[in-house]
Every structure is written in C-alpha cells, then in structure tokens.
C-alpha positions as CSV (number, residue, x, y, z in Angstrom):
1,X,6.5,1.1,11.3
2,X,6.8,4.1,13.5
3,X,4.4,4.7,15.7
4,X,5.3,7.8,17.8
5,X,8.6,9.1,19.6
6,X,10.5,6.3,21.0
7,X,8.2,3.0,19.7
8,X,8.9,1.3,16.5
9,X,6.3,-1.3,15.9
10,X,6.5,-4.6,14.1
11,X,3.3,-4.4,11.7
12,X,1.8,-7.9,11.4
13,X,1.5,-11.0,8.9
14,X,-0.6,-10.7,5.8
15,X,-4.1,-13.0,6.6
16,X,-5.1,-16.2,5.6
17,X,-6.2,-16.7,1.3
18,X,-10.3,-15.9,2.0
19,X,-10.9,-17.4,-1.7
20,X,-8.6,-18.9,-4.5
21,X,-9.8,-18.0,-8.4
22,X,-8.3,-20.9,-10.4
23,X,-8.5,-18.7,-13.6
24,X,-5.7,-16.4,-12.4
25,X,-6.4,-12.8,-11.4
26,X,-4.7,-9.8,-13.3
27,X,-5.9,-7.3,-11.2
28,X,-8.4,-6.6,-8.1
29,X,-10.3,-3.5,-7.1
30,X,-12.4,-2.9,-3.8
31,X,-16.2,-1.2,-3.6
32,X,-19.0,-1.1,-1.3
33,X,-21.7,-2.2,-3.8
34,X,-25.4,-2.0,-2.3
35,X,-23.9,-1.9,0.9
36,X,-21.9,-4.5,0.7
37,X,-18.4,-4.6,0.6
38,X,-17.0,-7.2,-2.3
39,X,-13.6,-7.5,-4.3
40,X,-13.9,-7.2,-7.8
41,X,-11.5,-9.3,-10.3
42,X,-10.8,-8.9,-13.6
43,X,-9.0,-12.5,-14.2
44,X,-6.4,-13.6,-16.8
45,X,-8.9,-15.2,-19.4
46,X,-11.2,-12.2,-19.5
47,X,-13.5,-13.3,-16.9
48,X,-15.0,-11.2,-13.7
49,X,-15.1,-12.5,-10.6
50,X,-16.7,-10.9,-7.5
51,X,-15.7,-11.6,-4.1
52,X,-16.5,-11.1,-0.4
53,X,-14.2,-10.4,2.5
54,X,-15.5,-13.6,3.8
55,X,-14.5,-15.7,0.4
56,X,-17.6,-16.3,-0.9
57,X,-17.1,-15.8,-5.0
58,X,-19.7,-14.6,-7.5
59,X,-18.8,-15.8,-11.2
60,X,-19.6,-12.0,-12.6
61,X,-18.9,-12.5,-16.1
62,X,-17.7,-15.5,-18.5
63,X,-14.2,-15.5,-20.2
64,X,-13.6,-13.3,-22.9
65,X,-16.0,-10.3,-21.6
66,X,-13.1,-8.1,-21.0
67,X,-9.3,-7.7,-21.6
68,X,-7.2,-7.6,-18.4
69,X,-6.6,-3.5,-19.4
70,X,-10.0,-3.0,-17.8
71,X,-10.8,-0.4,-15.4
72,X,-13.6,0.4,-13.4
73,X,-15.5,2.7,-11.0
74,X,-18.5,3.0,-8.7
75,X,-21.6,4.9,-9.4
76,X,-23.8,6.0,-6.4
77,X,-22.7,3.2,-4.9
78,X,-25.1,0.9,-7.2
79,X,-23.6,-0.5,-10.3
80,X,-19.7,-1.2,-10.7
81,X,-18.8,1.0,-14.4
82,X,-16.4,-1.1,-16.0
83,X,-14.6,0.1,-19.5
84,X,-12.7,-2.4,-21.4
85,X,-10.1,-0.5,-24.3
86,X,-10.8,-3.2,-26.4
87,X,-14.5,-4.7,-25.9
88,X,-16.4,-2.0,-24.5
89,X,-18.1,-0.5,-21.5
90,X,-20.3,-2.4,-19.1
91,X,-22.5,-2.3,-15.5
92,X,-22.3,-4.8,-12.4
93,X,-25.2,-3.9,-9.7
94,X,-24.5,-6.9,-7.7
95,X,-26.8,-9.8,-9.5
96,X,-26.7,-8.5,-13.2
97,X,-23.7,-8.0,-15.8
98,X,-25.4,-5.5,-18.5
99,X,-23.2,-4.6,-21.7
100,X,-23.8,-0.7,-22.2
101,X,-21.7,-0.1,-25.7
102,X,-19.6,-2.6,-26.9
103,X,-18.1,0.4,-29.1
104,X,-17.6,2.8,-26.6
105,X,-13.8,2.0,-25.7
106,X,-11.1,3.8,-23.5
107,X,-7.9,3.8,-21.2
108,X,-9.8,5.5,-17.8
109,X,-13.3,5.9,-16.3
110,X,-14.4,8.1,-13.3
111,X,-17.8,9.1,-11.8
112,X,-17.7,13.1,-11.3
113,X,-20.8,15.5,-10.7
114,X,-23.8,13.2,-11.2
115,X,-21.8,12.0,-14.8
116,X,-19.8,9.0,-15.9
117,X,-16.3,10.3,-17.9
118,X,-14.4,8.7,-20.1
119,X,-10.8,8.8,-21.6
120,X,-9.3,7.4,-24.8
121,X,-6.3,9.4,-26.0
122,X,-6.5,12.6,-25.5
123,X,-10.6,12.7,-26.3
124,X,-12.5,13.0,-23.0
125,X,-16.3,12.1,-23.3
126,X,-18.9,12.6,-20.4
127,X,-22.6,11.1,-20.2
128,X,-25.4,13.3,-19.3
129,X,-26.0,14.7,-16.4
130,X,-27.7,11.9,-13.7
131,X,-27.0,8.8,-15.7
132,X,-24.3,6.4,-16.5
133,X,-26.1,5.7,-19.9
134,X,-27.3,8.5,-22.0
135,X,-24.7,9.6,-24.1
136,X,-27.4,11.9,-26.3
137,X,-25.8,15.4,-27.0
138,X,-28.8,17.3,-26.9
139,X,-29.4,15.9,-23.2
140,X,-26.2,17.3,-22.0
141,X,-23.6,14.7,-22.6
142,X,-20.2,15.6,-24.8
143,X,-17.0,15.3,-25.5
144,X,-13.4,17.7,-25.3
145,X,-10.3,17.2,-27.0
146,X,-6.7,18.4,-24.5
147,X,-5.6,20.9,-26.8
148,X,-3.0,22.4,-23.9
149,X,0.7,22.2,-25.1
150,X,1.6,21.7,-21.4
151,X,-0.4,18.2,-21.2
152,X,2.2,15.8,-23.1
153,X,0.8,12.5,-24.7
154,X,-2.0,11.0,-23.7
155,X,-4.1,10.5,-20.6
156,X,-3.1,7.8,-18.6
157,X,-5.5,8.2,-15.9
158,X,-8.7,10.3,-14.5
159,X,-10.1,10.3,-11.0
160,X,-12.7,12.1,-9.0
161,X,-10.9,13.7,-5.1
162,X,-11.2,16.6,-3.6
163,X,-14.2,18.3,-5.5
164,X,-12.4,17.9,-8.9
165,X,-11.7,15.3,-11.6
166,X,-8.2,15.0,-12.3
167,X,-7.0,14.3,-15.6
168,X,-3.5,12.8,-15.6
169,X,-0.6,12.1,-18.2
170,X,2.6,10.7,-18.0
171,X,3.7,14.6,-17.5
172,X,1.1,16.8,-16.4
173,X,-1.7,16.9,-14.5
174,X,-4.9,18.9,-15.4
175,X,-8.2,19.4,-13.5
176,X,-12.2,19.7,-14.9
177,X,-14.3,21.5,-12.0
178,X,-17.5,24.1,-12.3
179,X,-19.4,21.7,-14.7
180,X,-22.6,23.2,-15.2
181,X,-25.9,22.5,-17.8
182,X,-28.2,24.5,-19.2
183,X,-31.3,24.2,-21.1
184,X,-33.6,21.9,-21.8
185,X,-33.8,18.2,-23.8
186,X,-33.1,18.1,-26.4
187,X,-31.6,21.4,-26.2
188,X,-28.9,21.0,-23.0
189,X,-25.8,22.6,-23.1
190,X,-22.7,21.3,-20.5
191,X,-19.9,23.6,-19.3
192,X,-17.0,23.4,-17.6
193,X,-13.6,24.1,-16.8
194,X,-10.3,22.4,-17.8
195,X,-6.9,24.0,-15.9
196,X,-3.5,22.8,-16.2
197,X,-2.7,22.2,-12.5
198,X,1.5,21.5,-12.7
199,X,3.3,20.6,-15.9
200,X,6.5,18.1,-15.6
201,X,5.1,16.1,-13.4
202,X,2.2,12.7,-14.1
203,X,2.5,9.2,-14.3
204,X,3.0,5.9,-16.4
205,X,1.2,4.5,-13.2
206,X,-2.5,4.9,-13.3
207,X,-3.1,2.5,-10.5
208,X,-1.3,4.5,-8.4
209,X,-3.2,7.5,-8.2
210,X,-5.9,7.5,-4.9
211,X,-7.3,10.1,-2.9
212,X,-5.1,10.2,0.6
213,X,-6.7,12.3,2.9
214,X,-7.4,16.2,1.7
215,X,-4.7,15.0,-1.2
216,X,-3.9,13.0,-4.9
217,X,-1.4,10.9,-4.1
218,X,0.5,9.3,-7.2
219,X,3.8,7.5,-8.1
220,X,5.9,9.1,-10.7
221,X,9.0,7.3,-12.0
222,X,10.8,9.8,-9.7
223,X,9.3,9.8,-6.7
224,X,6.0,9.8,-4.5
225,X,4.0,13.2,-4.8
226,X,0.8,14.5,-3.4
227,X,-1.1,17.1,-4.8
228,X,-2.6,19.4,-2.5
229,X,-4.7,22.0,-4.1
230,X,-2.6,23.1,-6.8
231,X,1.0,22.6,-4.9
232,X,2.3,19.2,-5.5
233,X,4.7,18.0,-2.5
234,X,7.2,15.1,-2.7
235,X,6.3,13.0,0.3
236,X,9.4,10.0,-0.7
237,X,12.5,12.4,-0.1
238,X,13.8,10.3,2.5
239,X,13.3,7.3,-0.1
240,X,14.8,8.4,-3.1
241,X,18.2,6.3,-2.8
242,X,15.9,3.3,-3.1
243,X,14.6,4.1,-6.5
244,X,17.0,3.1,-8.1
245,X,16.1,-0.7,-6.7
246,X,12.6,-0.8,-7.6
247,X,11.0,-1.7,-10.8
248,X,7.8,0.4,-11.5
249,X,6.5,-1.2,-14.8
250,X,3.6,-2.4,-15.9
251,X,2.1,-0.7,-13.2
252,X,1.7,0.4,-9.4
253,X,-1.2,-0.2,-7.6
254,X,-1.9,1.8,-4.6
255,X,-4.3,1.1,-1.8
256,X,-5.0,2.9,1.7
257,X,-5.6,0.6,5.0
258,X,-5.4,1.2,8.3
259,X,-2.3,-0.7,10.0
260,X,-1.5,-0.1,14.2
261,X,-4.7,2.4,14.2
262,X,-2.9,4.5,11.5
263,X,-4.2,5.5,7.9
264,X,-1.0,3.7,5.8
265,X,-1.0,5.1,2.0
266,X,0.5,2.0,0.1
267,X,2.1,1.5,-3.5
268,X,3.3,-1.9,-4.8
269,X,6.4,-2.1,-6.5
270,X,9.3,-4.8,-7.1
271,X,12.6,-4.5,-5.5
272,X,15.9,-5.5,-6.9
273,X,18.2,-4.7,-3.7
274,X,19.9,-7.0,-1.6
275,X,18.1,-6.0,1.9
276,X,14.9,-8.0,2.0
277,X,13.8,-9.6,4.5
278,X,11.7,-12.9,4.0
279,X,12.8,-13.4,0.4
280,X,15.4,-13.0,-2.2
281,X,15.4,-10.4,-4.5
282,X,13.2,-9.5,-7.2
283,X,10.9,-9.3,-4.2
284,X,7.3,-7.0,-4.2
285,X,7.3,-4.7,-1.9
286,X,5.1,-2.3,-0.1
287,X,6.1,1.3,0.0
288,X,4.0,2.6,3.4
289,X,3.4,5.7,4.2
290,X,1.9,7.5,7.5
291,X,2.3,10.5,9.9
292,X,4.9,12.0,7.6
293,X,7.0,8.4,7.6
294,X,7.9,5.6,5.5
295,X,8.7,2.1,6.2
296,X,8.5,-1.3,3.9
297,X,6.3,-4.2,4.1
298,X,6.3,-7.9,2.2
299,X,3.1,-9.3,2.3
300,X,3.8,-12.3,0.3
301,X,7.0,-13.0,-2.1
302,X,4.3,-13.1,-4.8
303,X,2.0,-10.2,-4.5
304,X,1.0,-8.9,-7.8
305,X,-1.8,-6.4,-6.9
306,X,-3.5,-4.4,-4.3
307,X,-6.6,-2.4,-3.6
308,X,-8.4,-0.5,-0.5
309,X,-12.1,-1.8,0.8
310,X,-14.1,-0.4,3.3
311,X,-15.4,-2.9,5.7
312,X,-17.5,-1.7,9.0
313,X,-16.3,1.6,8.2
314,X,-12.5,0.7,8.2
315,X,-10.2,1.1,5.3
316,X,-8.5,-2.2,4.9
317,X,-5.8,-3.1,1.8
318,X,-6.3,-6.1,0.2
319,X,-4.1,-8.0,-2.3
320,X,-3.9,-11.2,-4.4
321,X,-0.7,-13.0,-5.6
322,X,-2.6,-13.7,-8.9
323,X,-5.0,-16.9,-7.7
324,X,-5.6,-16.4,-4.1
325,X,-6.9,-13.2,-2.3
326,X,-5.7,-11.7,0.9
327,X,-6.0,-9.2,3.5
328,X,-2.2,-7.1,4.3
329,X,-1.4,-6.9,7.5
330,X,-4.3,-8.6,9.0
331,X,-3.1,-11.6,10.4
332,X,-3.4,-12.2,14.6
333,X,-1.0,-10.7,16.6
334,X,0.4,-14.6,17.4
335,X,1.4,-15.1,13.9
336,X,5.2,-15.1,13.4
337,X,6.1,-12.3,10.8
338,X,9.6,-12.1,9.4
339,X,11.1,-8.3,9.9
340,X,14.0,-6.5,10.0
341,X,14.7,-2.8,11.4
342,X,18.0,-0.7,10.5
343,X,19.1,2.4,11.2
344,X,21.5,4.4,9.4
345,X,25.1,4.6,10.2
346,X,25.2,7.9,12.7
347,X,28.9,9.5,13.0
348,X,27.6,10.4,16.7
349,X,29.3,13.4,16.6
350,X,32.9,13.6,14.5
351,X,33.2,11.2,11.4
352,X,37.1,11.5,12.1
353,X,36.7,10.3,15.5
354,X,36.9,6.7,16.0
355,X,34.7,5.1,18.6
356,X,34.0,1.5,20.2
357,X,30.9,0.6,21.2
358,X,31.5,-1.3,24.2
359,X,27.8,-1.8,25.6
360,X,24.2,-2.7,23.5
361,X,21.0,-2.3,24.9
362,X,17.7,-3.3,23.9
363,X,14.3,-2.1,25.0
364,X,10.9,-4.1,23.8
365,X,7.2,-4.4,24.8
366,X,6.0,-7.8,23.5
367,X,2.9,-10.4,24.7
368,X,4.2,-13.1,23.4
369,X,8.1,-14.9,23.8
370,X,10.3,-13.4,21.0
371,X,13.8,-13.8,20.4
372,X,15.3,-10.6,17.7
373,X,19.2,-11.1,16.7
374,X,20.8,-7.8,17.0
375,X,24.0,-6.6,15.2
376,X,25.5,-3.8,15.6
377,X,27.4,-2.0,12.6
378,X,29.9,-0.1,11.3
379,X,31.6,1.0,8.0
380,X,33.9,-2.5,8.7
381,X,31.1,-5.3,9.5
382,X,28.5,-6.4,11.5
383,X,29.0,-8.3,15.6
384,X,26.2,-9.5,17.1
385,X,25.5,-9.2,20.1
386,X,23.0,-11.3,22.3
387,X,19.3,-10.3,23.6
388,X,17.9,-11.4,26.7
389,X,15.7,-13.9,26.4
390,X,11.6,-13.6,27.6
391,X,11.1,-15.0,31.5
392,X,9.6,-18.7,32.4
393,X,7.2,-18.5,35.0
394,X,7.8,-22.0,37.7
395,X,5.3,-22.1,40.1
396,X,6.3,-23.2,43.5
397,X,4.4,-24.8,46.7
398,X,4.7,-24.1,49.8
399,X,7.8,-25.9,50.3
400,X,9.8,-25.0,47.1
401,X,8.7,-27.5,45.1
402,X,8.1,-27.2,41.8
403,X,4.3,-27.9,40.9
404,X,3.9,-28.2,36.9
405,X,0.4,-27.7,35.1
406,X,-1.0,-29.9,32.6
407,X,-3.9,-29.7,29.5
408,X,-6.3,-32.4,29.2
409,X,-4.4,-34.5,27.1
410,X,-1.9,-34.6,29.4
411,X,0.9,-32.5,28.7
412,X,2.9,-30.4,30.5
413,X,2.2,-26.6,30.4
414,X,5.1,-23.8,30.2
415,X,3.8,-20.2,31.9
416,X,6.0,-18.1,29.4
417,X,5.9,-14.2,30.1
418,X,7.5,-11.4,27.6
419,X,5.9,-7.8,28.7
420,X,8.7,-5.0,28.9
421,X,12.1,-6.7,28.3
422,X,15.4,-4.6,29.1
423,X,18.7,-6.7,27.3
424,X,21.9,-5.4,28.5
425,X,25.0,-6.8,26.9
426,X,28.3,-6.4,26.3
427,X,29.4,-5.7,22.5
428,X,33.1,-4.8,21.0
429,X,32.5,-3.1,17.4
430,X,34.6,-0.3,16.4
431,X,34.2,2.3,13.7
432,X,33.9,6.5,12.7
433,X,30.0,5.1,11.7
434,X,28.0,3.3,13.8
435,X,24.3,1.6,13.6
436,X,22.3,-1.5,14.3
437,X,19.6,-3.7,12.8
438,X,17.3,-5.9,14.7
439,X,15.9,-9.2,12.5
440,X,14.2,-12.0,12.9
441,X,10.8,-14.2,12.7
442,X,8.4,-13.0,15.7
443,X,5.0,-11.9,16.4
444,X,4.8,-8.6,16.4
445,X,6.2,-6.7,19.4
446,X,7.3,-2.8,20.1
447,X,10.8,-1.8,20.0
448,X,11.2,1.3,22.5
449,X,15.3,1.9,22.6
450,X,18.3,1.1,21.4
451,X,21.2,2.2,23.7
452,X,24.6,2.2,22.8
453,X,27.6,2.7,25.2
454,X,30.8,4.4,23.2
455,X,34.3,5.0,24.4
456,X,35.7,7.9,21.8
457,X,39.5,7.6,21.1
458,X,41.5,11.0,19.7
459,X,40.0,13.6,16.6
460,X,41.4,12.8,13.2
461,X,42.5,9.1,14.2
462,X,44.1,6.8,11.3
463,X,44.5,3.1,10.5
C-alpha cells in the first residue's frame, strides 16, 4: 500500500484462525454487544454462532433458526436485531436468543432514530419509537410503500450513516430523515421524509454498503462510489480496467480496518486475471482503499466473507474462509507475506523514442533479511535484474578472529542486519515503455525508490 510520497509499504499476513465452526459459516458480521466486542455467524445449516476476538465460541442458536439470507443490526448496543426473509425476526443480548415475530419477514434491517426498520420489497415498516418490539400503529409504528418512479425494483438494502437512513435499490438510492411523532398512545402519529437522493446509480450488493468516514460507500456493478451528502463521487477511476476481471455475485462484503495506522475501506470480490500473487486465478481479492488510493490484498486463496469490529477502540477487518475465522492483515511483522508491486509502463517522455535502461536501482527500509526479485519491463518482456542482498554481521576479537555466538542448545547464531538497503545494478532492457515489478515472499518491508538509468537513442526510431 502507499503510505505517503516516496514509501510503498508491504501490508502484512492475515493472522492465525482464532476459532474454527465445523458447521460452515455463510457469512460473519462484527458488533460491540454489552461492551464486548464478538463475531457474529450465521452458518450454513441455519445455526448462529457468536464469537470473540480471542476464539472463544457461543452456540447462539440451533440449526434451522435462520436461512443463510439473514441480516442483522445493533440496537443501543444491547441486543443483536436479526431478520431472516424466510423464518422471521429475532434478538441476541449476549446470553438469550428471543424469537420476536416469526411472521414478520424481509430482505434489510437498520436501527434509525430510536426505531428498528424494516424492508421487504418495496414495503418499508418501522417499530415505535424507543423499542425494537412494538409494532402497534396507534403507538407510533407504521409502514410506507416507494411509490417514486425514479427508485427501480426493489430495495436491496437500508442503512443508518451520516444522520440519515438510506434506502438502496439496485438503481437508486433514497433517503428517510426528519422523522418525527406526535400524539399520544394510542393516538401517535410518525412523520417523515423520503427524498430520492441520485437515480441510476444503487447496488445488487447490499454487503457492500458501510459508512466510510463523513460518506456511504457502496459497490455498484460499475464501480466504487461514495455518497457524500447528496453528490455521489466515483472513488475506483483509477480501477476501472480491472472490472472486467472481477466477479461481484452473490455478494460483496465490505469492511473498514485500520492497516499501517491508516483507515483502509475494503470490498471482497473474486478475480479472474492472470496477475495474482500467492494463487491462481479465480482468486478473492481485497479491493483497499485509503488517502485517495487503491491497492489489492489476498488474505487467504479462500476468503468468502468479511466484516469490521471494533476492539480497544480500533477498527479491525475480520474474515472467515467459510469454517475458520481470521483477522486481515494482522499477522506479526516476522511473518513472510507473498506480494508483488508494479508499476505501469511510463513512455518517460516520447513513446517514439526508444530507450535502454542500462542501470536499476532499488531503495528499501526493512528489519528483517528480505530478498525481492526485481524485473524490469517493457512492451517486449521482462529481465531481471539482481538486488543486493541484507548484510551479515561477523564479530571479530581483538586479533581478527572470528568469534561465533551460540543458543543454549548449542547452535551457532547468525547476526543478520537489513535496515536501509541501496541495490545498484546493472540491467540491459530496451523498449518505447518502460516499468518494473518487485515480487516475492518477505515480511513486510518499505519500498522508498526505484531508480532507473536510460540512454535515449533518436525520435521516431523503427525496428
């Protein structure tokens, strides 16, 4: 990832499996219940499964309870609102599973102004206000039909950011705000406002929509947007020659974590390319985003889902490759991470003028010994060229002897020393289009330059 002007860093391994779930998990969703932060599961046989950070598991419901369509959503922080399209609508607070209504069915739930809202087609239905529960009308709970023509099919997802609740289709997003009651039971009356927000533009996606920042961020089968107020902005310009690659069906979770002391927005997808690193294609894939940047993560060749959790106040993402569960990117910094860096091919100038690169340097910060294989390339092929290696520390006496340290078992220790690393080499690669790409199976280091040495020959050259 890029970290600032000069300093690419490679972002670390995903951690170590904190807890497996033998009944296979279709998808995972993060919460700080009761002030604690836990992972919950819906699982393949209809099962919920609650789980820690530090792998202890909670059997939360049996198989059967829900479908693995469910979604869910926190209420003051107290009880987990889960609502299953198929078997109904229930509460977790942490020790209890409570069915609420096994009739009352729908696609999305969200917690918004002291009320729990529904979704199921295009029928939106809210409880009263301060409670989860009470769906009696003359205490202020209701329902609305979408009648706008610019809201097309049904709603695909709702979420509560940014002081409204968003209401999103597959192409348009609208946006409830100003809900007010009057009255009182049984006489309460509930107001509010409903505004188409942009037309042409929602999702098929609902797990990727998340609050980022002062922004909704969502995936659209074109792109990456965020909506700011009532300006949507495309934040994956710079990505959209990949789309083509990726597969974004059934879904694309989304998560937010903090990677390198940055706040990373994340969407899972599949990609279909030939580029991976780590893994042959179909590969998932994480699509990161930070500072107005992208750049690509695998956390494991069989991710299937991720979600953000709050622990000690930091936003970390979390994922499971359908049994086990896992922190991204939170593996030590000693843990070997397989990565690869490319840039574009840069005409440096003229694309008619041919050039040879005649020198390669490469600048890195690492604390531990790593060895990166670095090509440079052209419109023809790819040379590689060779990196200096980290430097051996030999201790010597007083008399130039060599004196070698041992452990207690004995064997022979080896002082090895990496810090700032400046590889100068010779290289022979022509071409009008030049690059490089730097690969390999490290911990993760910093990359601060790559310098190229070019001898130009005549404009307009020819074979």
């Amino acid at each position: 990832m890029t970290i600032g002007n000069g300093a690419i860093q490679v972002v670390p391994a995903r951690a170590a499996a904190v807890a497996t779930i033998a009944a296979g998990i279709a998808s995972l969703w993060g919460f700080t219940l009761n002030g604690i932060a836990v992972l919950i599961s819906f699982n393949s046989n209809g099962s919920v499964s609650q789980t820690t950070p530090g792998g202890v598991v909670t059997a939360v419901a049996v198989a059967g309870t829900v479908t693995t369509s469910a979604r869910c959503t926190i209420w003051r922080g107290t009880h987990v609102l889960v609502l299953d399209p198929t078997n109904g609508y229930f509460s977790w607070d942490g020790t209890t599973w409570v069915v609420i209504d096994a009739a009352r069915t729908g696609g999305a739930i969200a917690v918004f102004q002291g009320r729990a809202w529904f979704a199921s087609g295009r029928t939106i239905t809210f409880t009263a206000p301060n409670t989860y529960t009470d769906f009696a009308a003359g205490n202020g709970a209701g329902s609305t039909v979408l009648t706008d023509e610019a809201f097309q099919g049904n709603i695909t997802a709702m979420t509560s950011a940014v002081e409204q609740l968003w209401v999103l289709g597959q192409g348009a997003i609208e946006a409830i705000a100003n809900v007010q009651s009057t009255g009182t039971a049984p006489n309460v009356t509930t107001t509010f406002s409903v505004t188409n927000i942009v037309t042409n533009l929602g999702t098929n996606a609902p797990a990727s929509v998340i609050g980022y920042f002062r922004a909704l961020a969502l995936l659209a089968p074109f792109g990456v947007y965020a909506l700011a107020g009532v300006t949507p902005q495309k934040l994956s310009d710079k990505l959209d020659g990949l789309f083509p690659d990726l597969t974004l069906t059934p879904d694309v979770p989304a998560a937010v974590g903090v990677v390198q002391n940055l706040l990373v927005l994340m969407f899972l997808v599949t990609y279909n390319g030939s580029l991976a690193q780590g893994g042959a294609a179909p590969i998932p894939m994480l699509l990161c985003f930070t500072q107005g940047k992208w750049f690509l993560g695998v956390q494991g060749t069989s991710l299937s889902w991720i979600t953000s959790l709050l622990v000690s106040g930091v936003a970390q993402a979390w994922g499971t490759d359908g049994t086990t569960i896992y922190r991204l990117f939170g593996a030590s910094a000693s843990t070997a991470v397989a990565y690869k860096v490319m840039s574009k091919l840069y005409d440096f100038g003229l694309a008619t003028t041919a050039k040879a690169v005649t020198k390669a340097g490469l600048e890195i910060q690492a604390s531990a010994t790593v060895a990166p294989t670095m090509t440079i390339d052209s419109e023809f092929q790819a040379q590689t060229v060779d990196v200096l290696a980290g430097n051996e520390i030999t201790l010597l006496n007083a008399v130039g002897a060599t004196l070698q340290l041992q452990n207690s078992v004995p064997a022979n220790l080896t002082l090895i020393t990496q810090g700032m690393v400046l590889s100068r080499q010779t290289a022979s690669m022509f071409g009008r289009y030049l690059g490089f790409s730097i690969a390999g199976s490290d911990p993760p280091y910093r990359i601060q330059a790559v310098q190229l040495e070019l001898a130009e020959t005549r404009q307009w050259s020819t074979p």
